[in-house]
PDB file of N, CA, C and O in Angstrom:
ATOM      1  N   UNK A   1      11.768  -1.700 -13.671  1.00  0.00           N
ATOM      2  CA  UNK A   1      10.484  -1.044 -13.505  1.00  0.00           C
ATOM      3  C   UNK A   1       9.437  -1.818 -14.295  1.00  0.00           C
ATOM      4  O   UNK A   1       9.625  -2.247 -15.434  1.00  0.00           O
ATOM      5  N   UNK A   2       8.178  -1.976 -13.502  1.00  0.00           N
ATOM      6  CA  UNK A   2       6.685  -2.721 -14.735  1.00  0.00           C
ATOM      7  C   UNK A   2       6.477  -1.811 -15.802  1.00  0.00           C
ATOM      8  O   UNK A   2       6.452  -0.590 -15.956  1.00  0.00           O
ATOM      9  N   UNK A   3       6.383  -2.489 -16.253  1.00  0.00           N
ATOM     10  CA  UNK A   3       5.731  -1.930 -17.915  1.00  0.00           C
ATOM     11  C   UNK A   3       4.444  -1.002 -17.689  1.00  0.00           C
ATOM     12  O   UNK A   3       4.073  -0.242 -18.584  1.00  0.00           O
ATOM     13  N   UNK A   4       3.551  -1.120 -16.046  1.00  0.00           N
ATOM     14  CA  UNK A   4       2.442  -0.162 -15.926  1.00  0.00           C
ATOM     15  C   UNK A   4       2.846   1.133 -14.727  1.00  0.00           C
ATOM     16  O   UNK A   4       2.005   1.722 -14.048  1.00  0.00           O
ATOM     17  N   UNK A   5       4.223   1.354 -14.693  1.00  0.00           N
ATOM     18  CA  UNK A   5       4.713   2.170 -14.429  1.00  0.00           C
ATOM     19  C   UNK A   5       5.122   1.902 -12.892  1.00  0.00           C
ATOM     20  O   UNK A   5       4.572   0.861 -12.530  1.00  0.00           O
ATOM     21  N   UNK A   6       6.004   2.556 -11.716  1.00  0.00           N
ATOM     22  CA  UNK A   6       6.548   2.252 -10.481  1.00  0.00           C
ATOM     23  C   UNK A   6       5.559   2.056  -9.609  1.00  0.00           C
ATOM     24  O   UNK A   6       5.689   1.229  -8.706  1.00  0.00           O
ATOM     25  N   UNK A   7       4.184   2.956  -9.797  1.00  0.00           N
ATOM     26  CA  UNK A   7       3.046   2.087  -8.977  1.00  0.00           C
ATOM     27  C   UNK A   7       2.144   1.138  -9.379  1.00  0.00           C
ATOM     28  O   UNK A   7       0.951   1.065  -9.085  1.00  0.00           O
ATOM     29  N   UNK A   8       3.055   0.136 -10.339  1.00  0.00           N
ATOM     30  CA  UNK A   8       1.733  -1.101 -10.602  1.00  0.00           C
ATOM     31  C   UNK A   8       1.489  -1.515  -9.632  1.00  0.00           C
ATOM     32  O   UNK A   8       0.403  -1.338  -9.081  1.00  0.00           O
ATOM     33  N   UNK A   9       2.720  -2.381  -9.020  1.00  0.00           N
ATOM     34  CA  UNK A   9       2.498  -3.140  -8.163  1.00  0.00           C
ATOM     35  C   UNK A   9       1.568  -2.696  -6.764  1.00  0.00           C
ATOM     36  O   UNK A   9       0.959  -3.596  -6.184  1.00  0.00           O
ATOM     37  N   UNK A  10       1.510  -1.739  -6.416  1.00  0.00           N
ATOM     38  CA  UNK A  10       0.534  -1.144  -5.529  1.00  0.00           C
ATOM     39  C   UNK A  10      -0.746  -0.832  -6.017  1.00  0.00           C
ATOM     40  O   UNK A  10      -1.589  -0.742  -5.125  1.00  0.00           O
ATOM     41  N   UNK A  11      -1.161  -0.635  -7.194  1.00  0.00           N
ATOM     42  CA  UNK A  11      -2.370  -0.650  -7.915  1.00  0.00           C
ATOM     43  C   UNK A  11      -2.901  -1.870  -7.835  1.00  0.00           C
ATOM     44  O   UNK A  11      -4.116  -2.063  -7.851  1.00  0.00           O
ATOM     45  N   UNK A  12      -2.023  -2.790  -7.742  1.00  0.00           N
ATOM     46  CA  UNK A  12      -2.852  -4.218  -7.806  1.00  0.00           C
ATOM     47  C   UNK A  12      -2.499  -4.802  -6.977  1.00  0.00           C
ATOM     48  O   UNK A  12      -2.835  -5.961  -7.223  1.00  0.00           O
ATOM     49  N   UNK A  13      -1.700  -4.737  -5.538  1.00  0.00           N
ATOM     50  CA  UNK A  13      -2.109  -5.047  -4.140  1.00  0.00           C
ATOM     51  C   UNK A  13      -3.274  -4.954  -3.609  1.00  0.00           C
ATOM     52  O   UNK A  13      -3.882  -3.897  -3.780  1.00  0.00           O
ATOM     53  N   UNK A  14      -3.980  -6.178  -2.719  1.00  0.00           N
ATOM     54  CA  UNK A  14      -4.733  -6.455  -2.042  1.00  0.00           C
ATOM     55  C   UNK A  14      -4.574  -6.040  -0.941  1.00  0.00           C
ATOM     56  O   UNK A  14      -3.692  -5.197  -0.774  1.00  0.00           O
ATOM     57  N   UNK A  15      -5.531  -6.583   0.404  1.00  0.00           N
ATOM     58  CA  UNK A  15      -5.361  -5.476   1.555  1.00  0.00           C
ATOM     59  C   UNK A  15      -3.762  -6.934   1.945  1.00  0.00           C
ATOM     60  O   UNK A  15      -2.540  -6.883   2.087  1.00  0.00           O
ATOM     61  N   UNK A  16      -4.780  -7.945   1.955  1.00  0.00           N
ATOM     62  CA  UNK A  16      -3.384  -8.535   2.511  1.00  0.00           C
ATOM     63  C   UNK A  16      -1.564  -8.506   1.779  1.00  0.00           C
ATOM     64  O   UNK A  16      -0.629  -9.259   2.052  1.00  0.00           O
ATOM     65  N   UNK A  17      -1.604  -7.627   1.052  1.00  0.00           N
ATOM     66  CA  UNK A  17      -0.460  -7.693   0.689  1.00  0.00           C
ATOM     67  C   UNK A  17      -0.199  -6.280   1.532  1.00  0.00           C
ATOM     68  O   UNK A  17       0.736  -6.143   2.320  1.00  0.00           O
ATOM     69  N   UNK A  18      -0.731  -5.728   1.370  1.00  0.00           N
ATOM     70  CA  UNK A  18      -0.989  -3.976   1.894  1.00  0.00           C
ATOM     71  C   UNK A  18      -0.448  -4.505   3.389  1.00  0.00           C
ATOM     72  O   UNK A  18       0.556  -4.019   3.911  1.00  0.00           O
ATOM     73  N   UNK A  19      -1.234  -5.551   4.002  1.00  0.00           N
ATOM     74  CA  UNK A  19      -1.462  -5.964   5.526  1.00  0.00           C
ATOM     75  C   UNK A  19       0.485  -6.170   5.649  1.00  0.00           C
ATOM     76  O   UNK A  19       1.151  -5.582   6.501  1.00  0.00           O
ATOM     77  N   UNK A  20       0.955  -6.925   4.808  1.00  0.00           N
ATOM     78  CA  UNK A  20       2.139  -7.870   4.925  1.00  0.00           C
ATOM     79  C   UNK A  20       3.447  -6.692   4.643  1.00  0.00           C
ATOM     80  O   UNK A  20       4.560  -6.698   5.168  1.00  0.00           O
ATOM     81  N   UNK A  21       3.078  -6.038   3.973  1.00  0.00           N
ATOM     82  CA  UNK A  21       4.398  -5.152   3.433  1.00  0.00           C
ATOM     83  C   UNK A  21       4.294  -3.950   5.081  1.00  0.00           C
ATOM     84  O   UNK A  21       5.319  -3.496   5.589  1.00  0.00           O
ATOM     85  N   UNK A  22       3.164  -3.714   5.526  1.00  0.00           N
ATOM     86  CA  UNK A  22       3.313  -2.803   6.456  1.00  0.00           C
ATOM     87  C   UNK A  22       3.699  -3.455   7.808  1.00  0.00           C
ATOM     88  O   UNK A  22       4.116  -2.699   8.685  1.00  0.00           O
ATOM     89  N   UNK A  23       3.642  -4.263   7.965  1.00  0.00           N
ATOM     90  CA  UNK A  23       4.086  -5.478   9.059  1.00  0.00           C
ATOM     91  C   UNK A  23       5.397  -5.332   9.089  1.00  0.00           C
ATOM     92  O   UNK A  23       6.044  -4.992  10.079  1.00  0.00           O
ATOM     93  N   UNK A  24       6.063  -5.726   7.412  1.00  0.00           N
ATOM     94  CA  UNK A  24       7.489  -5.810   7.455  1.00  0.00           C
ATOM     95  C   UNK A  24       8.023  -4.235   8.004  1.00  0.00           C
ATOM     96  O   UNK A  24       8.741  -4.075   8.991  1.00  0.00           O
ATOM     97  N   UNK A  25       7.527  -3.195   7.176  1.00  0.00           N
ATOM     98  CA  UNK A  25       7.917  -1.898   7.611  1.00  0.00           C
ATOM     99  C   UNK A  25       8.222  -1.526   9.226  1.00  0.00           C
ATOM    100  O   UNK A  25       9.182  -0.875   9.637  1.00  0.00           O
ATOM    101  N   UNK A  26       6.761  -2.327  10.306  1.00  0.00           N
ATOM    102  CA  UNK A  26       6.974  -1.724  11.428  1.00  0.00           C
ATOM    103  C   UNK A  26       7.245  -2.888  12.294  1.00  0.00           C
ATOM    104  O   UNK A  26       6.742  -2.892  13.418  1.00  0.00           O
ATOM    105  N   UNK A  27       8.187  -4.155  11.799  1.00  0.00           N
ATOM    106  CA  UNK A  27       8.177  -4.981  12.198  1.00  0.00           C
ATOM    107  C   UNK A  27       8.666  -4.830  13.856  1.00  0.00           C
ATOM    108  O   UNK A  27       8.259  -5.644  14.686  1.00  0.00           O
ATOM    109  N   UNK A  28       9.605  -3.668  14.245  1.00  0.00           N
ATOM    110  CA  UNK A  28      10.242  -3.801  15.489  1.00  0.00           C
ATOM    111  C   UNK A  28       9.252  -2.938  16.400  1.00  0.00           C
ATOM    112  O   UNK A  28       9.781  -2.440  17.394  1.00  0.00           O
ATOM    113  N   UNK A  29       7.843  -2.681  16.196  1.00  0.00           N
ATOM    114  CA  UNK A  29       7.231  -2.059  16.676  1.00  0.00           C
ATOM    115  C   UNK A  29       6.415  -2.574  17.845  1.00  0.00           C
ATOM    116  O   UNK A  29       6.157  -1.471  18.328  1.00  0.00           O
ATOM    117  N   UNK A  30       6.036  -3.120  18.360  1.00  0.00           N
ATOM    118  CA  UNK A  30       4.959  -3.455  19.419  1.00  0.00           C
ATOM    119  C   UNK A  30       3.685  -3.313  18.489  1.00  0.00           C
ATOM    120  O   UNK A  30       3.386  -2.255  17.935  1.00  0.00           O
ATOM    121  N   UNK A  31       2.873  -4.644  18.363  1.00  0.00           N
ATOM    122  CA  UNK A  31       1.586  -5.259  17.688  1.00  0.00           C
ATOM    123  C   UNK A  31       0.974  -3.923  18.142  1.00  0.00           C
ATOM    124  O   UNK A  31       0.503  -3.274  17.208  1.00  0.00           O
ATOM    125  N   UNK A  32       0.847  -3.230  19.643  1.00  0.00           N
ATOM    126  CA  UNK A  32      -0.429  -2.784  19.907  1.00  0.00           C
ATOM    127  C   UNK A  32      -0.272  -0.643  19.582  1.00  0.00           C
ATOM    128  O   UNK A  32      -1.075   0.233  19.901  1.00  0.00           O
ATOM    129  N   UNK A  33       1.125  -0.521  18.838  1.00  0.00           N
ATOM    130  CA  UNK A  33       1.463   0.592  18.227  1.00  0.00           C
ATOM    131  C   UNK A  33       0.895   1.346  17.343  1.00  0.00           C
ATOM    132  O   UNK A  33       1.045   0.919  16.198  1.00  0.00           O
ATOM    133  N   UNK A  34       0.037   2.728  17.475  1.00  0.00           N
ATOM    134  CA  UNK A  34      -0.821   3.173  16.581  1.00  0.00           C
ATOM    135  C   UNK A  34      -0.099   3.450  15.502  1.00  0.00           C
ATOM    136  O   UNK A  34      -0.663   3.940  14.523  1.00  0.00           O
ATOM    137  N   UNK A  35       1.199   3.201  15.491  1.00  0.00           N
ATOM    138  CA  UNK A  35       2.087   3.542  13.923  1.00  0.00           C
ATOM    139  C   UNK A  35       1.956   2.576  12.965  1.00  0.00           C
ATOM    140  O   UNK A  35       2.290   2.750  11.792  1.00  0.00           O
ATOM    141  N   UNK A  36       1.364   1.297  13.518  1.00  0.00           N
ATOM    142  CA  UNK A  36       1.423  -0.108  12.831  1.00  0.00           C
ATOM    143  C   UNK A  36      -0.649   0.459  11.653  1.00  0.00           C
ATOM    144  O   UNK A  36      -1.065   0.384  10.496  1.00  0.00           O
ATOM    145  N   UNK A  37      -1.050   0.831  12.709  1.00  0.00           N
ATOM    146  CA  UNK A  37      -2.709   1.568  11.795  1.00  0.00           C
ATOM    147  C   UNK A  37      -2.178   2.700  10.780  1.00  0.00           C
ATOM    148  O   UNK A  37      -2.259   2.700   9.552  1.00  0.00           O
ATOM    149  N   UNK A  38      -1.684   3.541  11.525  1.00  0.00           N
ATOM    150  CA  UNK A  38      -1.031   4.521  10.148  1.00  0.00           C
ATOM    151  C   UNK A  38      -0.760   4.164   8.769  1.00  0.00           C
ATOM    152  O   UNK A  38      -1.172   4.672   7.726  1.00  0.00           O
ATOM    153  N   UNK A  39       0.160   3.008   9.018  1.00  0.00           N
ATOM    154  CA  UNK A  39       1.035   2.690   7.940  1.00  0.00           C
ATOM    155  C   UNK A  39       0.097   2.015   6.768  1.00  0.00           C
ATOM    156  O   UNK A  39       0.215   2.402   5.605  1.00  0.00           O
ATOM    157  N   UNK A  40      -1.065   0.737   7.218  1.00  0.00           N
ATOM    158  CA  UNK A  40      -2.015   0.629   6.513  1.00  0.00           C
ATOM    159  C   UNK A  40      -3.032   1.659   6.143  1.00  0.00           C
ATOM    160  O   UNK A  40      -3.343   1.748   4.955  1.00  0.00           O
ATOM    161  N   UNK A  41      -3.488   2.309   6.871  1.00  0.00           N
ATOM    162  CA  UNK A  41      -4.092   3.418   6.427  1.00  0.00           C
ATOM    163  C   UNK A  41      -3.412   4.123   4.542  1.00  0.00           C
ATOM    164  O   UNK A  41      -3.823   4.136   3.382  1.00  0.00           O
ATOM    165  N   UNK A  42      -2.430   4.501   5.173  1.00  0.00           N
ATOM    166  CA  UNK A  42      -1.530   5.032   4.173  1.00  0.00           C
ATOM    167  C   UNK A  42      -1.231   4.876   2.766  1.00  0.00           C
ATOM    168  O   UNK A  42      -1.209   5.636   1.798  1.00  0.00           O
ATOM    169  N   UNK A  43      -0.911   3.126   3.047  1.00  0.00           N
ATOM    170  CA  UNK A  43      -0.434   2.286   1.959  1.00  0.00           C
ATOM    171  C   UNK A  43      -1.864   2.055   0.995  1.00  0.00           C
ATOM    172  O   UNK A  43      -1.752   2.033  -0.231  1.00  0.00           O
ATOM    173  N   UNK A  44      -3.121   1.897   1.613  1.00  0.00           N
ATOM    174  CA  UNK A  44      -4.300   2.108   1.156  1.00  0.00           C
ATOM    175  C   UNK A  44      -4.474   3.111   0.559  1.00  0.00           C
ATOM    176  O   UNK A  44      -4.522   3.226  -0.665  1.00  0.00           O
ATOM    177  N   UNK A  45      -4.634   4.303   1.706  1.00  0.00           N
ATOM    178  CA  UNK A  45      -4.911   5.660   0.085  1.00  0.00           C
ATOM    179  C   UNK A  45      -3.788   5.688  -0.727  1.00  0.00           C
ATOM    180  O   UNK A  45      -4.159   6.477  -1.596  1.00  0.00           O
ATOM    181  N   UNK A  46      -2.464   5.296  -1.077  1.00  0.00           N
ATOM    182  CA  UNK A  46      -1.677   5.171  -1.919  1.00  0.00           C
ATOM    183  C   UNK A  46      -2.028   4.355  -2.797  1.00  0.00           C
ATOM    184  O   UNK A  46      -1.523   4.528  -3.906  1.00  0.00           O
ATOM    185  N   UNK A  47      -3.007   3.186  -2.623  1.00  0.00           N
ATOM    186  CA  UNK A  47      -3.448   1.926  -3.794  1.00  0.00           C
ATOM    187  C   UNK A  47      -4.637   2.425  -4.057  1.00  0.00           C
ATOM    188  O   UNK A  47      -5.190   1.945  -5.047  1.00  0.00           O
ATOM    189  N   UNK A  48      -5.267   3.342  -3.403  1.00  0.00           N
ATOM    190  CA  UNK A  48      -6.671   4.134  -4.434  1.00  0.00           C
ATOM    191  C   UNK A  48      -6.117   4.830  -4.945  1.00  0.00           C
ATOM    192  O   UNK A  48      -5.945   4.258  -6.021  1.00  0.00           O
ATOM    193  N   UNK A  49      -5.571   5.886  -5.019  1.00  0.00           N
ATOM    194  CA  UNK A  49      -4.893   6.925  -5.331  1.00  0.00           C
ATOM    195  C   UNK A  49      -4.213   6.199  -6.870  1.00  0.00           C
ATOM    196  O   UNK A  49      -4.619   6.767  -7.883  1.00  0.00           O
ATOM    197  N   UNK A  50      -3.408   5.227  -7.060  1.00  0.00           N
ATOM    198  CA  UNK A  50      -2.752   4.788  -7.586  1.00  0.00           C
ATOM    199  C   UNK A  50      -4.046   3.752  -8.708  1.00  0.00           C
ATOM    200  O   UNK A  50      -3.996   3.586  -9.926  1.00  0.00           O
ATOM    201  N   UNK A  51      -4.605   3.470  -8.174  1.00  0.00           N
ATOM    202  CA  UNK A  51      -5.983   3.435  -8.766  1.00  0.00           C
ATOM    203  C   UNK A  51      -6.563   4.139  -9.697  1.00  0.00           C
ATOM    204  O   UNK A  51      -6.681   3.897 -10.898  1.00  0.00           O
ATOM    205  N   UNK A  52      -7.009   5.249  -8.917  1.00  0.00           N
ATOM    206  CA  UNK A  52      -8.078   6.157  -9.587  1.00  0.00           C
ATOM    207  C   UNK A  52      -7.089   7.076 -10.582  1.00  0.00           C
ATOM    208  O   UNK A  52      -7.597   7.517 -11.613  1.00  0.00           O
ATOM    209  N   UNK A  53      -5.961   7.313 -10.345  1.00  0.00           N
ATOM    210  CA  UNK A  53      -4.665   7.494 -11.643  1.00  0.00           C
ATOM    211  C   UNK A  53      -4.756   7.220 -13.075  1.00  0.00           C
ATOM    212  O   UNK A  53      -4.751   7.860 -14.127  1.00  0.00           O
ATOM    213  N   UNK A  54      -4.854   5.855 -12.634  1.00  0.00           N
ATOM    214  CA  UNK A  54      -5.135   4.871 -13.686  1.00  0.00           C
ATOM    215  C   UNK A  54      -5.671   4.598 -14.412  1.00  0.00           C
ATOM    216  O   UNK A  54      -5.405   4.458 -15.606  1.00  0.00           O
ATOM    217  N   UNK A  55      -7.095   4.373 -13.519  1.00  0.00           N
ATOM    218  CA  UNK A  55      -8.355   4.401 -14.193  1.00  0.00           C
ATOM    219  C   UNK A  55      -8.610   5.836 -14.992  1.00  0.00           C
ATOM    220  O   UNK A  55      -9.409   5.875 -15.928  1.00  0.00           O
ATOM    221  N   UNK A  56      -7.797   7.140 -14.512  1.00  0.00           N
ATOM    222  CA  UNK A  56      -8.333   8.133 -15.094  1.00  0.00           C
ATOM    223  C   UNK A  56      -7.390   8.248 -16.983  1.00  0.00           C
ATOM    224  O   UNK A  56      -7.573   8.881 -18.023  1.00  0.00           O
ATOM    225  N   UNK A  57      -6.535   7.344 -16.538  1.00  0.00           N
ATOM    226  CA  UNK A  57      -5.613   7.824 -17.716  1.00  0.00           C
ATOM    227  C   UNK A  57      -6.183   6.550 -18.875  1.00  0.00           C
ATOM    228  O   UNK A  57      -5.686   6.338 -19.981  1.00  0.00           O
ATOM    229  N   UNK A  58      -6.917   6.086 -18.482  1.00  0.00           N
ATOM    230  CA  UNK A  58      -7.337   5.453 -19.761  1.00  0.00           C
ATOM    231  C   UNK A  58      -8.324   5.725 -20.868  1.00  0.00           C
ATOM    232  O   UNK A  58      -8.410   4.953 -21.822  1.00  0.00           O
TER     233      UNK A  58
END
């Protein structure tokens, strides 16, 4: 585990990492699959969320 707890690493993902990890997730999906938007959607409010956490606990 990071030393800034199990959601560092998503606190400090970019979109393109955000972009790449949800790719892998729906990799057997068809490009034009509204589950492939979900999943970024998602992983995003999870890296604000994981964010504003953060920022609040300091």
């Amino acid at each position: 585990m990071c030393s800034g707890g199990p959601y560092e690493w998503l606190r400090n993902a970019d979109d393109a990492v955000l972009d790449q990890f949800a790719a892998e997730l729906t990799e057997d999906l068809p490009l034009d699959d509204p589950m492939i938007v979900e999943v970024r959607y998602w992983l995003r409010r999870m890296r604000d969320d994981a964010r504003r956490r953060h920022n609040e606990s300091r």
